[in-house]
N, C-alpha and C positions, 0 to 999 in steps of 0.2 A: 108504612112510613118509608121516607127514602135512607137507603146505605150507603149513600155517597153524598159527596157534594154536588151541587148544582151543576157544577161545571165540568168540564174533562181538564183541563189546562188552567194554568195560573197565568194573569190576577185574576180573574173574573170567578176561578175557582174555590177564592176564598170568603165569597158569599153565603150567609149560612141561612134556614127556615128554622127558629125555635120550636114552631108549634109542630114541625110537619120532620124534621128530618134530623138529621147528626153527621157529624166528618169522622169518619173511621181513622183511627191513627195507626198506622205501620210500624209495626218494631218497635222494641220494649213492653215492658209492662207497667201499669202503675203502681203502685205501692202502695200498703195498706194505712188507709185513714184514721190516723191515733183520735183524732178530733172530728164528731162527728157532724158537729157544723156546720164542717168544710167541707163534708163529701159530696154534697152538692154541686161543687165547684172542679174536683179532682175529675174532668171527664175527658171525652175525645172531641164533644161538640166543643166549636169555639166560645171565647170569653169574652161577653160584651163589655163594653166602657161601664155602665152600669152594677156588672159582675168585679169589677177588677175593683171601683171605688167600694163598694157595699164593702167586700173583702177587707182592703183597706182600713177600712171603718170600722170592721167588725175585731180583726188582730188589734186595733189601738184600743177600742174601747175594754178588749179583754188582757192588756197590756202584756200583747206577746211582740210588737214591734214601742214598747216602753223602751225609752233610753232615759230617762230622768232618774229611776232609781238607781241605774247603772252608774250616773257621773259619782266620781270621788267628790268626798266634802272637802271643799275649799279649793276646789281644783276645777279644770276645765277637761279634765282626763277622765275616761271611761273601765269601770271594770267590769268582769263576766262576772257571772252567778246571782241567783237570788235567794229571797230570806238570808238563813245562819251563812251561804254561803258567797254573799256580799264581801267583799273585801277591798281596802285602798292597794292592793298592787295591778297593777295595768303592766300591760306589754304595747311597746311602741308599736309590732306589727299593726293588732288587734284596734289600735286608735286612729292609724293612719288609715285603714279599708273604713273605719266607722268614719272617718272625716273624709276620706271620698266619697262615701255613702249622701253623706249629709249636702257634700258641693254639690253635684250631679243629679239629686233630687229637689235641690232648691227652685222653691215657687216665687216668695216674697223676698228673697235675701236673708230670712234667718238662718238659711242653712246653711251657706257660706260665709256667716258669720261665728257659726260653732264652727264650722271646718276652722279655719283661720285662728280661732283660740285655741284648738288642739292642738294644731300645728306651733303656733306659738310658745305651748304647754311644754312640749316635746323637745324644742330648739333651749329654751329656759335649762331642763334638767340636763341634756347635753353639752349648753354652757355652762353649765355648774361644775362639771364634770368632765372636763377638756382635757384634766391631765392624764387622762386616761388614752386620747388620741397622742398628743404628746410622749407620754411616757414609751407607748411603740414607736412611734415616730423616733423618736430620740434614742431606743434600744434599749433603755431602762426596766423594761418590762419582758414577764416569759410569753410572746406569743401564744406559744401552744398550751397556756395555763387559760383555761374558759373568761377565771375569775380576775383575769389581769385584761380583758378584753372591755369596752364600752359597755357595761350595760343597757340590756336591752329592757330588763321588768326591774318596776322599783315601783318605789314608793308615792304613790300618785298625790297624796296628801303634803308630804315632807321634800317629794323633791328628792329623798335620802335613796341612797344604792343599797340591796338589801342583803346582809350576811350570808344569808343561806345560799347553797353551793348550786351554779345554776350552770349551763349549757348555754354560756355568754356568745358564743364565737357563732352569733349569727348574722351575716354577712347583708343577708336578704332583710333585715329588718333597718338595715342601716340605708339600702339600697332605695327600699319605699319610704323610707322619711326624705333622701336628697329628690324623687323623683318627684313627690306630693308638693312639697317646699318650693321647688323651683316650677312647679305646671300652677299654684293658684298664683305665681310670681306672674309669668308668661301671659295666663290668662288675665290680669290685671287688677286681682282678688286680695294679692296680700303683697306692701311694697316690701322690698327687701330692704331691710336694714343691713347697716355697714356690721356689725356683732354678728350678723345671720350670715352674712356673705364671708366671713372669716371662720365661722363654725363649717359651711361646706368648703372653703376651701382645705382647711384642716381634716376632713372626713377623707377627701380626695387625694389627699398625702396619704391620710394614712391605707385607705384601701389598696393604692401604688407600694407602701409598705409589707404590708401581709402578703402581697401577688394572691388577690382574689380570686382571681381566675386559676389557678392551682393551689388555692387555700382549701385546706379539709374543714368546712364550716358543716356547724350544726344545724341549719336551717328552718326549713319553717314547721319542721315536726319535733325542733330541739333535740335530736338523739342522735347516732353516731358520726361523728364528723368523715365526710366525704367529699370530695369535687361533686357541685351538684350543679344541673342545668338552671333549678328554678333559681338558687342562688345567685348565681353570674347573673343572671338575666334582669333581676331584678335591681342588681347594680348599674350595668348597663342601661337600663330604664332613667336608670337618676343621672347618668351620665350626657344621655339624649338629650332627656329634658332641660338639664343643664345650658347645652349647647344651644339647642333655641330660644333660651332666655339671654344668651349674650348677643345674639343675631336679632335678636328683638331690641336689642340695649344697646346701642355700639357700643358707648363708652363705658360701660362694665367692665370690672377687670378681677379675673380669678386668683384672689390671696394664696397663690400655689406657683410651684415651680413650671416653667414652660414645658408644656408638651403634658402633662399629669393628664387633663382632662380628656385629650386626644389618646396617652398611652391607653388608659381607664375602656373606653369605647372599644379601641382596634383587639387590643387582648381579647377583651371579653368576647365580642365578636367571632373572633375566629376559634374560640374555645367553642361556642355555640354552636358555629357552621361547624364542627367534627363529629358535636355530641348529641347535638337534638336529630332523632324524637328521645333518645335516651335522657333517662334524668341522672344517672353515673355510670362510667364503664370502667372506675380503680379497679385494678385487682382485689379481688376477694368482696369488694362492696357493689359491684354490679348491679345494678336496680334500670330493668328496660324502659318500666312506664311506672311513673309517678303521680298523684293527684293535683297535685303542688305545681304542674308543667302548665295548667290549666290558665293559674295566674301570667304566664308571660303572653297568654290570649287577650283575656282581660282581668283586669285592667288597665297591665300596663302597655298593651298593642308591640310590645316587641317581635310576636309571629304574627302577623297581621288576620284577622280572621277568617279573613277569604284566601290565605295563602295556601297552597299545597301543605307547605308543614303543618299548619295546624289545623288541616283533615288529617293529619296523619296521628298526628298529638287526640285530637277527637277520639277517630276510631278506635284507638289502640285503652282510650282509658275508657270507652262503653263497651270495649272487647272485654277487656281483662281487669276492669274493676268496681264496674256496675253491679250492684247487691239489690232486694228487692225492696229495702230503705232508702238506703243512700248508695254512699260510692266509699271503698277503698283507701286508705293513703296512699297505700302501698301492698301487694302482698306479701305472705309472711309479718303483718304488724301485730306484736303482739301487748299495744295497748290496749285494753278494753277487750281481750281476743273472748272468746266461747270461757264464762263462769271466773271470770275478771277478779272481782271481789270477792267469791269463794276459796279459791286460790292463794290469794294474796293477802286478803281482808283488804282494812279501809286504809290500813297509814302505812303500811307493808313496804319496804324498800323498792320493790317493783312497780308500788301503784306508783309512784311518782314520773311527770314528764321526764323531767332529768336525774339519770340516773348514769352510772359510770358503763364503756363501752361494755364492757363485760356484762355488765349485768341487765344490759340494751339484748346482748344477746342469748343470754339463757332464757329472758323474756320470751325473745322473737322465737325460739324454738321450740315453745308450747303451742304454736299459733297455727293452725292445723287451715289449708288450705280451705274457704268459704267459711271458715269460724273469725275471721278478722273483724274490729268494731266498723260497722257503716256509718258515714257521719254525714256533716247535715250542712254542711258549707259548699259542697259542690254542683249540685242540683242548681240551686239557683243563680251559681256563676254561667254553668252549662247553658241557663235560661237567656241570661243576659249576650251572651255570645254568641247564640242563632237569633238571639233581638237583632242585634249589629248584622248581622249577615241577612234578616229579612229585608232589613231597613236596605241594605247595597243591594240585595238581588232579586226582589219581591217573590223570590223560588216560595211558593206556597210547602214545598216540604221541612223547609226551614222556620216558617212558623208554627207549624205542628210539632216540631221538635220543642218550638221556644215554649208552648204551653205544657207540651207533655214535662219537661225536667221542670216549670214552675209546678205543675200539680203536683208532683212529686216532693216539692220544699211545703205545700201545705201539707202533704200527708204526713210530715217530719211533725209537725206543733202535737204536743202533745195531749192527751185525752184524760176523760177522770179517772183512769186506772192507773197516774202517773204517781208515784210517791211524795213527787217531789212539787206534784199539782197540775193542775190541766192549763192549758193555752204560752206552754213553755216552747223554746226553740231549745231541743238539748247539744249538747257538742257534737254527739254522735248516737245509736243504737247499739248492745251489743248482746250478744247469747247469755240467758241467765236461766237456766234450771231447762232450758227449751225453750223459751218466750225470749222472743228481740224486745230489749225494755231500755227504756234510755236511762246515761247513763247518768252518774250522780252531780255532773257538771250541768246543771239547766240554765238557761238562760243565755246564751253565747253570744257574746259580743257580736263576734266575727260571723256566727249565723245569720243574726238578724239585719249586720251592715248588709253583707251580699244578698237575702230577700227583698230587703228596701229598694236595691238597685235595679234585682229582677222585675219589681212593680212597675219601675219607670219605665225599665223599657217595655214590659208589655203593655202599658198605655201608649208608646209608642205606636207598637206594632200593631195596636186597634184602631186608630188613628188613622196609620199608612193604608191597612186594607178598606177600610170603609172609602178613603180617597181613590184610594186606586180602580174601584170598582163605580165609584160615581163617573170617572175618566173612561173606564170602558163601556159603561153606558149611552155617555155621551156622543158614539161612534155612531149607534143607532138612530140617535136626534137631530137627523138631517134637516129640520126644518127649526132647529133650535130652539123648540120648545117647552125644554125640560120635562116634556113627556113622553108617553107611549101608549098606543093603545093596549087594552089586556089581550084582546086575540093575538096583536103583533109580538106582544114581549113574550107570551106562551111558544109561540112558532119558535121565534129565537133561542130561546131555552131550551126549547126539545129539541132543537137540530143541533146548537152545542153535545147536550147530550141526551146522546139516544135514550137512555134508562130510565129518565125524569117518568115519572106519572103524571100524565095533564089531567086528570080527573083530580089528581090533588093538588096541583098547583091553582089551579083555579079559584075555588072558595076560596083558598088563603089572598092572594092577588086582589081578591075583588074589596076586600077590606082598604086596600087603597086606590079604588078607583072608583070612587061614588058617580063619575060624568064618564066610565068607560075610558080615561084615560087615568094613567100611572104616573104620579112626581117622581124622578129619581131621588131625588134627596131625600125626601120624605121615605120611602122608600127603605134606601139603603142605612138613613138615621135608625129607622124601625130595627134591623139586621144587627147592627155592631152596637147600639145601646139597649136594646133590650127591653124587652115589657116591666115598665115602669108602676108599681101603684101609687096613687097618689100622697103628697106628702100630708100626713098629719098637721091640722091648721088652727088656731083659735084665734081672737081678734079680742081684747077687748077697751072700756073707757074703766076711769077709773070712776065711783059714783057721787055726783055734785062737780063733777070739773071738765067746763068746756071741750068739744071732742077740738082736733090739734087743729083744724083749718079753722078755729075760730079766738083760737087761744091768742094771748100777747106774747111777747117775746121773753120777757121774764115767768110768765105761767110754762111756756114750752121749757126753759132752763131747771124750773121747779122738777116739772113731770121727768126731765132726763135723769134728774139728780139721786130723784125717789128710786126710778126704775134701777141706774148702774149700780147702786147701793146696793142692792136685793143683790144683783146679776154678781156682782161680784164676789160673795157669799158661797157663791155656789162651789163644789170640789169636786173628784172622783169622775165620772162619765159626762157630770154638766160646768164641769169647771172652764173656761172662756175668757176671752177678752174682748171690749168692748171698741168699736173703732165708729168714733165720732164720724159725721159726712166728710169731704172735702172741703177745705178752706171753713170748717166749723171753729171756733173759739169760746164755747160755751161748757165744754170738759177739761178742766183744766189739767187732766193727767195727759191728755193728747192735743194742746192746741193747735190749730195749723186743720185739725183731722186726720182722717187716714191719709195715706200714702198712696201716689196713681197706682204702684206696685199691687196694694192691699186691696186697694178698689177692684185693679182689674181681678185678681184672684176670686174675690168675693163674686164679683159677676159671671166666672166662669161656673164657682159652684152656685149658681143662682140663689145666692146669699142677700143680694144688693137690690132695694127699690130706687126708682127715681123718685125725685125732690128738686123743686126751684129754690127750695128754701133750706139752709143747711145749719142754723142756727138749731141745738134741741130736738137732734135728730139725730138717731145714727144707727148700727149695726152690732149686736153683740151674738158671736158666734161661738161654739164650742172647740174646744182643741182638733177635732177631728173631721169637723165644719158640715156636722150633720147635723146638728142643731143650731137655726137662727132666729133670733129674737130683735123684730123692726121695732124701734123707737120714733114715735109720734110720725108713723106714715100716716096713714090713712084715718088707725087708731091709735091710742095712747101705747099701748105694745100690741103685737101679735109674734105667737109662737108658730113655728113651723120648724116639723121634727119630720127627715128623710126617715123614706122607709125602710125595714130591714129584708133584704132581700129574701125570700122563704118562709116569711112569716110576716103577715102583715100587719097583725095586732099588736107586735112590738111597739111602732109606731106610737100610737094610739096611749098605749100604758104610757108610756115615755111624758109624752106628754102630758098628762097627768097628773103623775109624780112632778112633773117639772114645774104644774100651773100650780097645783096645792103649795108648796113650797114656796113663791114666792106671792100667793095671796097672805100667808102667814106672817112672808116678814113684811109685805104691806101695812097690815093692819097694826104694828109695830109704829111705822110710822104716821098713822090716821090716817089710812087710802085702804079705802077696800076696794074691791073688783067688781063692775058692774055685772 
């Protein structure tokens, strides 16, 4: 088998043979696969399109990328944990990355439609709660008391601020609700209300208030207040974003004194330029590299990712706080550190985030150098930030980066030795009796936003290289053919690189070249989507009723009726929605039909048949769009269930279960299945 890629040099290097070879990854290791899966997937070889959706499809249907159970009830707000430890308090941070998550991953527009109701959610409990900006503002309040600061976690359900003693004075959470607020503004996502534009003008007072930029805030680890990089930074971010929303707006006008939004930026600013790559240099609180620095990469692009600084910010957190799980907050942190809940037990004044400095630091000095908790939010940030940099630089080492720290977020999901249950994202791992076991926090909000994200961009980044490699192809199609002989394309290969074995490139090559010439497209589709089995199929009529091309108009409204009846019945892995044709009016829960949005999405996962006739016809797909059921195509329904990547008899059962089930509630309505 080959040890290399095909190629010596990038793009063309990032061409892969499934059957015949693998890309060796340079530097680091991968981490051990709690779920076994996914091991499958956790490799050096690259990840086809095919790989990444199957993936995809396999975390939802096993509801480790689930956010529905996470929303609060009555609310549009999200919280971490599952089962007993579900609960309505949410952290603004933790909703703001999920409702980034949710914009940036949007196919159809429902995703920046939950972004926009979070946001919404978030501006709501902070206008309920203004007197809180005011009261500083105005000097009425003890700054340096946490509990006299804006809260940041409450009550998701009520709205209400929550008694218990928290580590309010988090500057960066204020930071990413003005920056989130004002980019889906900018971007044209969510209009600004005049109540919204007076909540960030009042934020921006009072940030110029506190002097954030020399404020000892608690940050995004809630514990000792200090002057911190990622904090500024992230204000700074909302500050930016700010600014190109009035440049976008002329006549905008900031409900703030002159010059607020300009002081906000230049401070912050040049506190940055002193202190980064440091994440603090107080006396006595010193901290060189932080996990937390990652975020001013992305997503909020305040170091830009191709910049010097943030190779410098890179290197120094895969130097100094890569673990063979996760990654570090910090060293020296002694949450979760080596035998966490031994120590402390479960409700123990130490286990808590927020805890008084003092007792931040008798913590941190049990926390014995490589016994720190590894958590599970950085990996996939990592991912997405050499995404962005493959995308600017097509540097084929930067993709191999972007795969290796996503293998790493799947090797995070947890397995069935999990207590707390298998296909969880936990906060983090940490040392328990000798075994790295995750910890009692499963389900993380903030884990699962930043894997979502990591997905997208690695579909990007599969995308890019299969193009970029059809482009250098094309160099060779002098007579613009879109092909190549096999002896030509062989010669070429092997003088790229010398190492290649043409006795094995060969037979594999010859598979697409039945007339001795090569399609490139065909070709390179083959390479970055992957050997596909076919999808699981059934077709049938129903018995005694005309098949569709011969029905009436009202027999095809019948047959829709019977089938969405059944289709919508369904819960759990086959639960779905039904999307009527285009311009159809015979469903009356979607007249009009689908949407060109819904249409195109469904065509891309080859969900969608054609039809001249849109009357009694339509598409019912499952949440995770690997299962589609045609209405009165061809026949009265047909099932068709993707297959599962590594087991192809999943398929097959799926569908089975899926057909018994709705011949039963057929026969409910006097239709049984031919």
């Amino acid at each position: 088998s080959l040890d290399q890629g095909l190629f010596c040099s990038p793009p063309i290097v990032s061409l892969r043979i499934p059957q015949i070879g693998c890309v060796a990854m340079t530097g680091g290791h991968h981490a051990k696969v709690h779920q076994p899966a996914l091991a499958p997937f956790v490799r050096d070889e690259l990840l086809t399109r095919e790989d990444v959706e199957r993936l995809q499809a396999m975390l939802r249907r096993n509801k480790t990328l689930d956010f529905k159970s996470a929303q609060v009830k009555g609310s549009n707000l999200y919280a971490s944990g599952v089962g007993q430890q579900a609960t309505s308090t949410v952290w603004v941070r933790d909703n703001m990355f999920l409702a980034f998550s949710f914009y940036i991953t949007d196919k159809d527009g429902s995703g920046t439609k939950t972004a926009v109701a979070i946001v919404n959610d978030v501006a709501t409990y902070f206008l309920r709660h203004a007197a809180r900006f005011d009261d500083v503002i105005g000097g009425g309040a003890d700054m340096k008391n946490p509990m006299h600061r804006p809260h940041v976690r409450f009550n998701g359900s009520t709205m209400d601020e929550l008694d218990e003693f928290w580590n309010h004075k988090q500057n960066d959470a204020l930071g990413y609700f003005l920056w989130l607020r004002c980019r889906l503004c900018a971007d044209g996502k969510m209009r600004m209300s005049g109540d919204h534009l007076r909540l960030l003008g009042l934020m921006l007072e009072y940030l110029v208030k506190i002097e954030f930029w020399c404020d000892e805030d608690s940050g995004h680890w809630e514990e000792t207040p200090k002057v911190s990089a990622s904090s500024i930074g992230a204000v700074v971010a909302g500050a930016k974003e700010f600014k190109k929303l009035l440049d976008k707006y002329e006549g905008m006008i900031v409900p703030c004194a002159d010059g607020t939004l300009d002081e906000i930026e230049e401070r912050g600013v040049e506190v940055l330029e002193a202190l980064l790559p440091r994440e603090c240099a107080s006396p006595g609180k010193e901290r060189e590299v932080d996990s937390a620095l990652l975020f001013l990469i992305y997503p909020l692009n305040i170091v830009p990712p191709g910049s010097a600084m943030a190779k410098t910010i890179l290197r120094r957190v895969d130097e100094q706080l890569s673990g063979k799980i996760g990654l570090r907050r910090y060293n020296g942190d002694g949450y979760w550190c080596k035998d966490f809940k031994e120590r402390f037990g479960v409700h123990g004044k130490y286990t808590k985030v927020a805890t008084s400095d003092q007792d931040i630091a008798i913590r941190n000095k049990l926390a014995k150098p490589g016994e720190e908790a590894q958590w599970c939010i950085f990996d996939s940030t990592l991912s997405s930030i050499y995404g962005l940099l493959y995308k600017d630089t097509k540097d084929y080492d930067d993709l191999k980066r972007q795969q290796f720290h996503f293998g790493r977020s799947l090797a995070q999901v947890t397995g069935p030795e999990c207590p707390s249950g298998a296909w969880h994202l936990p906060e983090c791992y940490y040392l328990s009796k000798g075994q790295w076991v995750a910890s009692d926090m499963c389900g993380s909000l903030w884990a699962k936003a930043n894997l979502e994200m990591a997905f997208h961009h690695m579909d990007i980044s599969v995308s890019l290289s299969s193009d970029e490699l059809k482009a250098e192809f094309k160099r060779f199609d002098i007579a613009g053919m879109g092909s190549i002989s096999l002896d030509d394309l062989v010669t070429v290969l092997c003088k790229l690189n010398a190492d290649l074995p043409a006795d094995d490139l060969v037979p594999f090559l010859n598979g697409f070249a039945p007339n001795g010439k090569i399609n490139f497209e065909q070709l390179v589709d083959s390479m970055f989507c992957g050997t596909m089995a076919a999808p699981a199929k059934k077709a049938f009529n129903f018995r005694g009723v005309r098949p569709p091309q011969q029905m009436s108009t009202d027999e095809l409204q019948d047959v829709e009726r019977v089938i969405t009846d059944a289709l919508l019945e369904m819960h759990g892995e086959f639960e779905g929605e039904y999307y009527p044709m285009p311009k159809s009016h015979s469903y009356p829960a979607r007249l009009g039909g689908m949407s060109k949005q819904e249409a195109q999405l469904l065509e891309t996962e080859g969900l969608l048949f054609k039809s001249k006739e849109c009357i009694g016809r339509g598409v019912f797909a499952t949440l995770e769009k690997d299962i589609a059921i045609f209405v009165n195509a061809e026949s009265h329904l047909e099932v068709i269930v993707k297959p599962e990547l590594g087991d192809h008899d999943v398929a097959p059962r799926r569908l089975n279960t899926l057909v018994k089930f709705l011949g039963d509630h057929f026969k409910l309505s006097g239709y049984h299945l031919a």
